[in-house]
PDB file of N, CA, C and O in Angstrom:
ATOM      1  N   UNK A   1       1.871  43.281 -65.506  1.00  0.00           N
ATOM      2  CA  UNK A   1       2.576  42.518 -66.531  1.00  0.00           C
ATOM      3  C   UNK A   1       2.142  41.045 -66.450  1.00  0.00           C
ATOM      4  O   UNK A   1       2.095  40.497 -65.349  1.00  0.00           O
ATOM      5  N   UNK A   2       1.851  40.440 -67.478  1.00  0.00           N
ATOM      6  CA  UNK A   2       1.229  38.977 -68.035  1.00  0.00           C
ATOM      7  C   UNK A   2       2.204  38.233 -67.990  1.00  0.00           C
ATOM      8  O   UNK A   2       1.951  37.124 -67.521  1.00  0.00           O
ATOM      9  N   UNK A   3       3.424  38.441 -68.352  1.00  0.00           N
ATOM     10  CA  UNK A   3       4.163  37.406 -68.704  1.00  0.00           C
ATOM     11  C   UNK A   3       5.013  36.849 -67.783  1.00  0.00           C
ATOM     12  O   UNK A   3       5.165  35.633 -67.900  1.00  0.00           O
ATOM     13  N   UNK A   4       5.504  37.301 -67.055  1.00  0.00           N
ATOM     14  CA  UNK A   4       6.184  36.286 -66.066  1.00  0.00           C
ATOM     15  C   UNK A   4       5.160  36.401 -64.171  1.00  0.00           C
ATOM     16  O   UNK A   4       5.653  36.619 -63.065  1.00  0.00           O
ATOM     17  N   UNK A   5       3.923  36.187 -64.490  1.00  0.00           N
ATOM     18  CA  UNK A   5       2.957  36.156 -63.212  1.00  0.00           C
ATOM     19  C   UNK A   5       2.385  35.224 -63.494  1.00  0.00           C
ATOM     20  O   UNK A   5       2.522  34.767 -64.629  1.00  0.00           O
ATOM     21  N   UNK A   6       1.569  34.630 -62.596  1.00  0.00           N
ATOM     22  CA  UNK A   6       0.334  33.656 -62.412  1.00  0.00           C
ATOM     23  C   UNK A   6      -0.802  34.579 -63.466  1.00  0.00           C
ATOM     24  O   UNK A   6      -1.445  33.740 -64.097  1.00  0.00           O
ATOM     25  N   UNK A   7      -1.185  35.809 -63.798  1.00  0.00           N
ATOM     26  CA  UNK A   7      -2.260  36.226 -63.520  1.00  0.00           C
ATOM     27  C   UNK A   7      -2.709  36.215 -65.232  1.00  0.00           C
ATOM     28  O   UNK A   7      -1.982  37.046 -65.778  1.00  0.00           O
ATOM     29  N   UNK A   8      -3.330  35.786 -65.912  1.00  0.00           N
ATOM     30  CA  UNK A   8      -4.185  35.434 -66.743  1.00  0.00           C
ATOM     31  C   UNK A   8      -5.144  35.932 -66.995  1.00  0.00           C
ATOM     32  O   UNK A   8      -5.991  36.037 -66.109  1.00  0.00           O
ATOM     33  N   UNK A   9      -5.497  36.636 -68.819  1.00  0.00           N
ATOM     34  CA  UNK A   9      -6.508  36.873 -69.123  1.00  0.00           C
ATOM     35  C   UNK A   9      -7.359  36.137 -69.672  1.00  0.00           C
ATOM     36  O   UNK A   9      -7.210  35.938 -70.878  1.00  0.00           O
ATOM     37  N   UNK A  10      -8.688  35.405 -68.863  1.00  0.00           N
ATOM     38  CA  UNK A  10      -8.812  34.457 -69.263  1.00  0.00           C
ATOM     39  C   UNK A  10     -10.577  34.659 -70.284  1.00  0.00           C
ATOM     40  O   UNK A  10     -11.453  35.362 -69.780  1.00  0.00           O
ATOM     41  N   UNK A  11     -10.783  34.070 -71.435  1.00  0.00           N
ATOM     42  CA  UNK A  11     -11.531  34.177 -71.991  1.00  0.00           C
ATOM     43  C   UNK A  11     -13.121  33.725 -71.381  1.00  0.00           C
ATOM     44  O   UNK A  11     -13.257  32.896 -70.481  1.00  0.00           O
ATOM     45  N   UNK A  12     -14.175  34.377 -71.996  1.00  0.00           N
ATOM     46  CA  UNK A  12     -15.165  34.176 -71.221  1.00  0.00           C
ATOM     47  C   UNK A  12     -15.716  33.471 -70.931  1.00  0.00           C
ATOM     48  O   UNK A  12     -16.099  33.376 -69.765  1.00  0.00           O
ATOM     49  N   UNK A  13     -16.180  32.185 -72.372  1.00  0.00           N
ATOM     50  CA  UNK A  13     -16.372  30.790 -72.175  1.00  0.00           C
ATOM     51  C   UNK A  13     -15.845  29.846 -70.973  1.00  0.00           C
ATOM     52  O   UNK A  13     -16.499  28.947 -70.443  1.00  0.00           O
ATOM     53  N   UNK A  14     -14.513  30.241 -70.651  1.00  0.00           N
ATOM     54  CA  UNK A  14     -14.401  29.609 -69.866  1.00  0.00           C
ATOM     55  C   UNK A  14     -14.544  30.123 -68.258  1.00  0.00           C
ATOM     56  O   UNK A  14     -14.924  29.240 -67.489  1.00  0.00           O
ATOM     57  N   UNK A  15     -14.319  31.260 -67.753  1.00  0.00           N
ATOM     58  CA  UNK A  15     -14.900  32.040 -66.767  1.00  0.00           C
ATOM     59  C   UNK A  15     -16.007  31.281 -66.493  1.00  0.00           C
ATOM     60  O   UNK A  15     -15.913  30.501 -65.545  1.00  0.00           O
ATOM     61  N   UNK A  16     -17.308  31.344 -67.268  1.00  0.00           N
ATOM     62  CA  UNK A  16     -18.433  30.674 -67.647  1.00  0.00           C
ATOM     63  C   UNK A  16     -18.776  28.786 -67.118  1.00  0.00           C
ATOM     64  O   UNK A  16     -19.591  28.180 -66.423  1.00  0.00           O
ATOM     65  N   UNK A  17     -17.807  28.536 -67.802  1.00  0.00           N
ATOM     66  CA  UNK A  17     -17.443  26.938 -67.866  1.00  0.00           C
ATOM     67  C   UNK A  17     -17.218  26.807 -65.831  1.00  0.00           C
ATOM     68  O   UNK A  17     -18.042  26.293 -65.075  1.00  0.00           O
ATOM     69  N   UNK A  18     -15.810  27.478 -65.400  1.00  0.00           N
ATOM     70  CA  UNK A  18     -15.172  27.546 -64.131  1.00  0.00           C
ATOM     71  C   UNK A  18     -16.478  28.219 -63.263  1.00  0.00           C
ATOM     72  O   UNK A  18     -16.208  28.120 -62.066  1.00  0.00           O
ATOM     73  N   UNK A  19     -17.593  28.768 -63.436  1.00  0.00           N
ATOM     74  CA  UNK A  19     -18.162  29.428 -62.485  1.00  0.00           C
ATOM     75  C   UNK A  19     -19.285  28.358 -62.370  1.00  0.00           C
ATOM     76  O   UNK A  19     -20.024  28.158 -61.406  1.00  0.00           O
ATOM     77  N   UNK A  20     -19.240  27.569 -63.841  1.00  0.00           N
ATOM     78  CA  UNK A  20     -20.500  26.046 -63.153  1.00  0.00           C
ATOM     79  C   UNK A  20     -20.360  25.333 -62.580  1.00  0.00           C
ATOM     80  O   UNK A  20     -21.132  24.923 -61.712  1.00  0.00           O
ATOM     81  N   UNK A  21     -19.302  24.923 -62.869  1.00  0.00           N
ATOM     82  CA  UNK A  21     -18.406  23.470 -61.972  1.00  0.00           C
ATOM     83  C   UNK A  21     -17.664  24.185 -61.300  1.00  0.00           C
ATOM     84  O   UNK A  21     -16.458  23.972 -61.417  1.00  0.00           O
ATOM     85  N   UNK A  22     -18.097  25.219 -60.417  1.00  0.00           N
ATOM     86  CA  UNK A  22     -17.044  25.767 -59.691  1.00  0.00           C
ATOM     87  C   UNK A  22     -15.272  25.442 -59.346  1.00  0.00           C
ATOM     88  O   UNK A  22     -14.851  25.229 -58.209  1.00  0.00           O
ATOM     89  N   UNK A  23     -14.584  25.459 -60.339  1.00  0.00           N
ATOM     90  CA  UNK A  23     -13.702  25.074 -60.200  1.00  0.00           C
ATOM     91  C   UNK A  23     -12.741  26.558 -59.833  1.00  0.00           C
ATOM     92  O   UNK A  23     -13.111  27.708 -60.071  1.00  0.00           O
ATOM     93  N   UNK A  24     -11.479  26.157 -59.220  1.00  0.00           N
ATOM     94  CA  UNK A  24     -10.745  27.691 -59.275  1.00  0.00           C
ATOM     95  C   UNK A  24      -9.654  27.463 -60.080  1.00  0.00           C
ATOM     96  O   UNK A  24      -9.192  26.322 -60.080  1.00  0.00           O
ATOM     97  N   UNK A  25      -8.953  28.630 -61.027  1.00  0.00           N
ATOM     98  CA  UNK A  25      -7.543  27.743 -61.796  1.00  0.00           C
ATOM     99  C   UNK A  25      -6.865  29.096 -60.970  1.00  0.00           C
ATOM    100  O   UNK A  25      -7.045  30.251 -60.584  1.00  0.00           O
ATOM    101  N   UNK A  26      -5.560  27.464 -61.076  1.00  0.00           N
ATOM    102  CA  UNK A  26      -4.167  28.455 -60.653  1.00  0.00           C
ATOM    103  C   UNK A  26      -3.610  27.818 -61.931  1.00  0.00           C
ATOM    104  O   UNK A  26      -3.740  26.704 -62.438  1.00  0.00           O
ATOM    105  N   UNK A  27      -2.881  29.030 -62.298  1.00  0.00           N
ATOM    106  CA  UNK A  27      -1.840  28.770 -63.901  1.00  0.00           C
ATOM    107  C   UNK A  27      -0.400  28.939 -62.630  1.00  0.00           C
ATOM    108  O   UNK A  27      -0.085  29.465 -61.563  1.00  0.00           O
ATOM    109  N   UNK A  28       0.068  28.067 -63.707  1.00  0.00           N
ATOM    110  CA  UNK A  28       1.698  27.695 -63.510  1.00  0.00           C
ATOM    111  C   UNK A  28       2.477  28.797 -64.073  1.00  0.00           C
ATOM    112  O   UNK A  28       2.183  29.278 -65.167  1.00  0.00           O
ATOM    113  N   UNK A  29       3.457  29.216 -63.371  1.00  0.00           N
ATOM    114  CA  UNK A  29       4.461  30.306 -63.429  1.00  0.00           C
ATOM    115  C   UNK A  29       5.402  29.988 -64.982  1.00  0.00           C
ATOM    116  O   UNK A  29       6.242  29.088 -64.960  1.00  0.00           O
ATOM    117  N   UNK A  30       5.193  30.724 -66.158  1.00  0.00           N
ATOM    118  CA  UNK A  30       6.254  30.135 -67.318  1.00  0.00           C
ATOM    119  C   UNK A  30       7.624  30.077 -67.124  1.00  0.00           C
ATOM    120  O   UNK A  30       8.243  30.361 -66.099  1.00  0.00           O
ATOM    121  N   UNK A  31       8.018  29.718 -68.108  1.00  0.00           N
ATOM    122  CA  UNK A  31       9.724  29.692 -68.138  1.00  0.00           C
ATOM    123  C   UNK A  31      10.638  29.028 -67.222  1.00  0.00           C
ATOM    124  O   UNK A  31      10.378  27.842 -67.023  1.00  0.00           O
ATOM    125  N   UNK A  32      11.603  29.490 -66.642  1.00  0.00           N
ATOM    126  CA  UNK A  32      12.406  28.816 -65.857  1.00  0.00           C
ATOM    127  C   UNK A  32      11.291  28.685 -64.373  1.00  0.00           C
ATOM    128  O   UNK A  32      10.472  27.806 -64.105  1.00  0.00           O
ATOM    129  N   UNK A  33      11.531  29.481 -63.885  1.00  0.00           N
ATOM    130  CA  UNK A  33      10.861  29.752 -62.692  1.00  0.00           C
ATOM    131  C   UNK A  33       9.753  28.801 -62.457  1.00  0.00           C
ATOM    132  O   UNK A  33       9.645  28.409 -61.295  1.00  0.00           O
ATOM    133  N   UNK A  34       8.994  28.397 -63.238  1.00  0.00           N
ATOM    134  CA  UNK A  34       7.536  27.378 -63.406  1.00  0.00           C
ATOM    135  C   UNK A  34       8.416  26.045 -63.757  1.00  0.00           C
ATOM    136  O   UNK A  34       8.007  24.988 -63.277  1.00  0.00           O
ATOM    137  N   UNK A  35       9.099  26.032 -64.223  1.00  0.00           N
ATOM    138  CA  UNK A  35       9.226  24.621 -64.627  1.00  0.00           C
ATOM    139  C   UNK A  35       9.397  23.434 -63.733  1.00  0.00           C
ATOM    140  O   UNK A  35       9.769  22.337 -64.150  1.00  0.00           O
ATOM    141  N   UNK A  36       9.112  23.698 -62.497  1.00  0.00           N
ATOM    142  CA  UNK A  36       9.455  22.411 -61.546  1.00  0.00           C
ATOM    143  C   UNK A  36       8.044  22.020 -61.325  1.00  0.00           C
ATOM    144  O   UNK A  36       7.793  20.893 -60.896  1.00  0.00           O
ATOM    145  N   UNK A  37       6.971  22.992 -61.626  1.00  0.00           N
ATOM    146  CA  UNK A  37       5.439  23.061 -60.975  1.00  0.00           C
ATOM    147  C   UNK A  37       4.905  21.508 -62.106  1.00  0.00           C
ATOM    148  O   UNK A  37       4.231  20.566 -61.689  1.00  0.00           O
ATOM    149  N   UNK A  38       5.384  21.640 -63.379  1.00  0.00           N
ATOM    150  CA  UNK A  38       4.511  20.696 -63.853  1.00  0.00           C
ATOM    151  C   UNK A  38       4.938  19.172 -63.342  1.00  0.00           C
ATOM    152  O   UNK A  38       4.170  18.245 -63.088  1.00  0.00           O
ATOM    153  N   UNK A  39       5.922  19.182 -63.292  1.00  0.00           N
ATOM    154  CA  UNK A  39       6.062  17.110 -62.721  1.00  0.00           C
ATOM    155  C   UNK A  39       5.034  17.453 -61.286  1.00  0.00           C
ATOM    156  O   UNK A  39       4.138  16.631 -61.090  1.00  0.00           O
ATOM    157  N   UNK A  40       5.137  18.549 -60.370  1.00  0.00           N
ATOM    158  CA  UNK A  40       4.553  17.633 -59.090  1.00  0.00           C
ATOM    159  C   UNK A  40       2.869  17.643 -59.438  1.00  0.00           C
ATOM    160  O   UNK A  40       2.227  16.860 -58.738  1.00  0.00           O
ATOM    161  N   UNK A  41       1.998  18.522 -60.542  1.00  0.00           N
ATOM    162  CA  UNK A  41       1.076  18.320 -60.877  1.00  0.00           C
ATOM    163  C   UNK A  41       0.871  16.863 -61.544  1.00  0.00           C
ATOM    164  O   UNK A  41       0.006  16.037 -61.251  1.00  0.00           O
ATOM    165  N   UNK A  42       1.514  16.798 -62.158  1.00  0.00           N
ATOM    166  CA  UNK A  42       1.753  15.039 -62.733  1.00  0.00           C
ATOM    167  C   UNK A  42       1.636  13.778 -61.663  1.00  0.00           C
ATOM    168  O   UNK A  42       1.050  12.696 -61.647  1.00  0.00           O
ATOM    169  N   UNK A  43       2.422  14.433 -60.873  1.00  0.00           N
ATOM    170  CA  UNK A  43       2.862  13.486 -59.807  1.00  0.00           C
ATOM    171  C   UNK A  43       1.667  13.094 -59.263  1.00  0.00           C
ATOM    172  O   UNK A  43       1.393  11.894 -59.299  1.00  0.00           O
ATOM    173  N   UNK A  44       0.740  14.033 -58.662  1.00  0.00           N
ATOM    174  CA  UNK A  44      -0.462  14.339 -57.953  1.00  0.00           C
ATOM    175  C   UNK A  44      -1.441  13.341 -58.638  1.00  0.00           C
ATOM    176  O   UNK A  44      -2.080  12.423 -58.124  1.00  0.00           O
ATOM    177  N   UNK A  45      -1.377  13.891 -60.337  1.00  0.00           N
ATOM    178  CA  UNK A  45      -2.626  13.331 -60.897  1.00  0.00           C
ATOM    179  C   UNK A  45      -1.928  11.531 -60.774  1.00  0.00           C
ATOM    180  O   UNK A  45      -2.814  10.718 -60.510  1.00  0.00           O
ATOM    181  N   UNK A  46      -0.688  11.003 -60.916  1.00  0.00           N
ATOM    182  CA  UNK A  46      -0.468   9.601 -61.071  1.00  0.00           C
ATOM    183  C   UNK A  46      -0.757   9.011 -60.043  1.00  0.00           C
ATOM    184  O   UNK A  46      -1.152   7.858 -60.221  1.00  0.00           O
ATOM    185  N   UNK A  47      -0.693   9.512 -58.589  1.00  0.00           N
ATOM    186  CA  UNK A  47      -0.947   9.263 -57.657  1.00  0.00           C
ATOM    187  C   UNK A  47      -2.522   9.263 -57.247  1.00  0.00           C
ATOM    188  O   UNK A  47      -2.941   8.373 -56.507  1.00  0.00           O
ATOM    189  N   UNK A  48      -3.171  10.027 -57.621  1.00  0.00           N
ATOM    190  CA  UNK A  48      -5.027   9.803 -57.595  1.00  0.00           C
ATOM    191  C   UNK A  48      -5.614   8.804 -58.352  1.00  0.00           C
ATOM    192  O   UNK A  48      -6.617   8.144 -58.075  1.00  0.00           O
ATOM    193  N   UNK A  49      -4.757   8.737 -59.533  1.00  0.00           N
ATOM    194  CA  UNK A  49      -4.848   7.813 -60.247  1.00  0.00           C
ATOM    195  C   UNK A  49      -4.928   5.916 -60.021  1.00  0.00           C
ATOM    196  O   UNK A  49      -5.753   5.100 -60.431  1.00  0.00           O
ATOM    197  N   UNK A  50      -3.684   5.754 -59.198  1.00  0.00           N
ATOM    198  CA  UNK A  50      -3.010   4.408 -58.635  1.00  0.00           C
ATOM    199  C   UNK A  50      -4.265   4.221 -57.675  1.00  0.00           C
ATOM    200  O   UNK A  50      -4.936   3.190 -57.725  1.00  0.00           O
ATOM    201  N   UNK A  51      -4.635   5.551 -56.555  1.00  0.00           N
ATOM    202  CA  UNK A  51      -5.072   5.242 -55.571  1.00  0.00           C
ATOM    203  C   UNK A  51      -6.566   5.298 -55.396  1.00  0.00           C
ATOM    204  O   UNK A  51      -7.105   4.821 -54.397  1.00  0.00           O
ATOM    205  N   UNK A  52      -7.408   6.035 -56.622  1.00  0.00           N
ATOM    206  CA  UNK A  52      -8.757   6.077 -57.000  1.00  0.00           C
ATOM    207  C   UNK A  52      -9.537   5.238 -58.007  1.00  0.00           C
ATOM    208  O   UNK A  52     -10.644   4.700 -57.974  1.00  0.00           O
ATOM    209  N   UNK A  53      -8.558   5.319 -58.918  1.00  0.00           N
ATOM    210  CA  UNK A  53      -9.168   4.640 -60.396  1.00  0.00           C
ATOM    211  C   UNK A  53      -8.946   3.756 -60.974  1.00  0.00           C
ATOM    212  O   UNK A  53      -9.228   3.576 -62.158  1.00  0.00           O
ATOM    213  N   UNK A  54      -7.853   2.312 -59.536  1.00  0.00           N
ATOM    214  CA  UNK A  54      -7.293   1.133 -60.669  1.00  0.00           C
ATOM    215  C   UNK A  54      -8.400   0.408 -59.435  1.00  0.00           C
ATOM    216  O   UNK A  54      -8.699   0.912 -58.352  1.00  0.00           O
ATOM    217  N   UNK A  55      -8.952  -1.149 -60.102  1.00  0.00           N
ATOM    218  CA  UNK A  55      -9.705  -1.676 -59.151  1.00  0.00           C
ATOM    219  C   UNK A  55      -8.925  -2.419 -58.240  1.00  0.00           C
ATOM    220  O   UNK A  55      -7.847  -2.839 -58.662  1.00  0.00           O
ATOM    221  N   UNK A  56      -9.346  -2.739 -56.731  1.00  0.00           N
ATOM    222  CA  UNK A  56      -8.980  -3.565 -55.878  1.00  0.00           C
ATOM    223  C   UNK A  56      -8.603  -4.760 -56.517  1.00  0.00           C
ATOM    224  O   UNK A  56      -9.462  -5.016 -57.360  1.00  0.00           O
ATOM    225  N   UNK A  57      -7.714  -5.611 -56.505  1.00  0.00           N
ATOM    226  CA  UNK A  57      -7.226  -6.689 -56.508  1.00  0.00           C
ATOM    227  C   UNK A  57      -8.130  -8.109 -55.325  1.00  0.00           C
ATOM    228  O   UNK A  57      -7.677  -9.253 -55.279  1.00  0.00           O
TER     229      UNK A  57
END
């Protein structure tokens, strides 16, 4: 069952795309159950952000 798992049918283009830039995806859990996952992904990216990509002072 698709709908309340991680597990994704994912189209080929991107299979394709993820196997150049070797990247791995984890999908976020929907509905209630997932909904806490997206702020700490946020969190993560604001934080790489502050600490990679603003210049030294």
């Amino acid at each position: 069952m698709l709908g309340l798992s991680r597990r994704r049918i994912e189209a080929e283009r991107w299979t394709a795309f993820r196997s150049h830039y070797g990247i791995e995806a984890l999908y976020c859990q929907p509905g209630i159950r997932g909904a806490h996952e997206k702020g700490g992904v946020e969190g993560q990216i604001g934080w790489f952000r502050r600490n990679h990509l603003v210049p030294a002072c």
